[in-house]
N, C-alpha and C positions, 0 to 999 in steps of 0.2 A: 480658435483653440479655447477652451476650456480655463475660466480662470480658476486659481487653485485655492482651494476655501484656506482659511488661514482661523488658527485655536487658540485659546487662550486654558491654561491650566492652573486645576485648583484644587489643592490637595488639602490634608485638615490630622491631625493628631489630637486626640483630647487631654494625653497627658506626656506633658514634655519628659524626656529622658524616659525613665519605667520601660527602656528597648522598642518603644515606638519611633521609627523612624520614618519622617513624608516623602524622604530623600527615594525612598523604594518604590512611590506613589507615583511622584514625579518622573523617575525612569519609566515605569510602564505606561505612564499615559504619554511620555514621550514617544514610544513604544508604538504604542495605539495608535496615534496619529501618524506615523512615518508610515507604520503600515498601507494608512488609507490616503497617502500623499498630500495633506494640511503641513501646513509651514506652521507652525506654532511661535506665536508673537509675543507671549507671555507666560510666567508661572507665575503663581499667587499661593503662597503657603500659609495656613496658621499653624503653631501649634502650641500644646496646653489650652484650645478653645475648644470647650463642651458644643455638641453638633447640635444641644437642645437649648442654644444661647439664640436669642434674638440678631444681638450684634457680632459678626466676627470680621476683624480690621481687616482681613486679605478679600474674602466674599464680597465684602462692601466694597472696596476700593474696585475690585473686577465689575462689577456692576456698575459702578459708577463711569470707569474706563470703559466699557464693552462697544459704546459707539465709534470712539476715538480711536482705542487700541487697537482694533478688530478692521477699523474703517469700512464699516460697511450699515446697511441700513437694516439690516435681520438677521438677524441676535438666534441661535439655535442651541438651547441649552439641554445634552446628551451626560446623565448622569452614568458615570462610569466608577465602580468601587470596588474592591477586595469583597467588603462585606455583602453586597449587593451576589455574588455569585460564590461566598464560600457554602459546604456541605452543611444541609442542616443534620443537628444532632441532636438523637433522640435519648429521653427522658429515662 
């Protein structure tokens, strides 16, 4: 049988409150992964952290967890985002 890959999730808001919620980020990539039948073993949220910050305490902490959490020896990092597939609008 087929072992079942298992995720780890990580969402990011840059400005706390201002109706940004990661809470919506986190359902769909919840979402995402039932879809593709991954057991998701963690969420890791920042939020109020600019995406163009070196350091963000959730990113890091997942990275630094991704062997242990994950339990496994290869790490497959699948960027999934709102902004990555909303419409672009023109000028």
């Amino acid at each position: 049988m087929k072992e079942q890959k298992r995720a780890a999730i990580y969402a990011r808001v840059s400005t706390a409150g201002a109706g940004q919620d990661p809470e919506m980020q986190v359902r769909e990539l919840n979402e995402y992964c039932e879809r593709r039948g991954w057991i998701v073993v963690g969420e890791y949220v920042d939020r109020g952290i600019s995406g163009a910050k070196d350091s963000r305490p959730q990113l890091d902490q997942l990275m630094e967890e991704a062997h242990t959490v994950l339990s496994c020896g290869r790490v497959e990092v699948r960027p999934v985002c709102e902004k990555c597939f909303a419409p672009a609008t023109s000028a």
